[in-house]
Structure formats: structure tokens, C-alpha cells
C-alpha positions, -999 to 999 in steps of 0.1 A, spaced: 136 94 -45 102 98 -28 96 90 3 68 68 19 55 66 53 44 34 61 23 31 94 16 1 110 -13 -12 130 4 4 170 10 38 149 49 33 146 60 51 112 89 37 91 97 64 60 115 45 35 130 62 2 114 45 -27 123 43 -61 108 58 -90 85 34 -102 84 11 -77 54 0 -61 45 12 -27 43 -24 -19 81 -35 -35 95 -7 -12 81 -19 16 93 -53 10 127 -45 0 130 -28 36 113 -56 58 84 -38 66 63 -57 87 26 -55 78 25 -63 43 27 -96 34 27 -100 -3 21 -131 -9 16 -129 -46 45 -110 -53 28 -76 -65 0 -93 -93 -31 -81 -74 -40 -118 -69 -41 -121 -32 -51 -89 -10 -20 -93 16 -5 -58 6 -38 -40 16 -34 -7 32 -54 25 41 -42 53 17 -41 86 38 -68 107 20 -47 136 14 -30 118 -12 -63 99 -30 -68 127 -63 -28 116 -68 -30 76 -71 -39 57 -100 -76 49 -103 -87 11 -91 -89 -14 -116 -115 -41 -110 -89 -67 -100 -81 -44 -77 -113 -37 -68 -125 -73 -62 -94 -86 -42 -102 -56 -15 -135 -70 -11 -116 -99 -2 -93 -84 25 -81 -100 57 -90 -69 73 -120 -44 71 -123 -26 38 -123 16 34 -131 42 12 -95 46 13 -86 12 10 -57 -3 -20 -32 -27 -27 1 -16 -21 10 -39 -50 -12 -9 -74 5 21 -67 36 30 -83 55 55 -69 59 91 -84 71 123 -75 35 135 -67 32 103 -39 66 122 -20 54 120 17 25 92 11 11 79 40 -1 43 38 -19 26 68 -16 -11 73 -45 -29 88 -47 -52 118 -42 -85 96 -33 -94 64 -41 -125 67 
């Protein structure tokens, strides 16, 4: 099982051990990480699972649909060049050690 780093807004880091195929977002929830909110359950419909994709891992995630695209640039929180929904990115072998940041507010 891969692991993900989840970072939250002070810097702590929870790793969590996420199932193949998974999103990064359904890991997190399953293990009561705070800063993700996922209000939508994982259908890209809400923008409360945004996080800040360390930029090593960028050339190994999924490219953005426009759904995707168009919830970011309704965020709670500043947008990035590194900036997804959790909810998008399904966990592989190649996302072992991922680093997701969450912003300041989901909401």
C-alpha cells in the first residue's frame, strides 16, 4: 500500500497507508484527517478536498479535468499551480511518498 503524506496548514505530517485505488481524498477521510472536508463525498462538486500537490510528484498525477479545473477556481483557499482535489487523484504505486498540502480553509 502506498503511503501519503498529508500536511496540514501548522506543518504537522500524518502518513497514512492508502489503498490502491483509493483517492487521496477517501484515505484521508477514512483516517480523520483534519483539513479536508469533503463535503461532496469525492464527485468534484464542491472544492472542500483542495490541497497543494508537492511538485515533485506533478508528471505522476492524472491530468485535470475541467470539472476539476473550474471547482479550484472556486476554492475556499488561494489557488496554485500546484493546486487539485484530493477527490481526483487515485492512488498508485507511482504516488508512494506523495506529499499533499492542505490550505488554510476549506471552507
Amino acid at each position: 500500500m502506498p503511503q501519503i503524506n498529508y500536511v496540514d496548514h501548522s506543518g504537522t505530517c500524518t502518513p497514512i497507508m492508502v489503498p490502491l485505488g483509493d483517492s487521496v481524498m477517501e484515505g484521508a477521510v477514512a483516517n480523520g484527517v483534519e483539513g479536508i472536508v469533503a463535503e461532496c463525498g469525492g464527485s468534484a462538486m464542491c472544492a472542500t478536498c483542495h490541497v497543494y500537490v508537492d511538485p515533485t510528484f506533478s508528471a505522476l498525477l492524472p491530468e485535470m479535468g475541467e470539472v476539476e479545473d473550474t471547482m479550484l477556481d472556486l476554492a475556499a483557499s488561494e489557488r496554485h499551480d500546484n493546486s487539485r482535489l484530493s477527490c481526483q487523484i487515485r492512488v498508485t504505486e507511482a504516488l508512494d511518498g506523495l506529499v499533499v498540502r492542505m490550505p488554510e480553509s476549506q471552507i
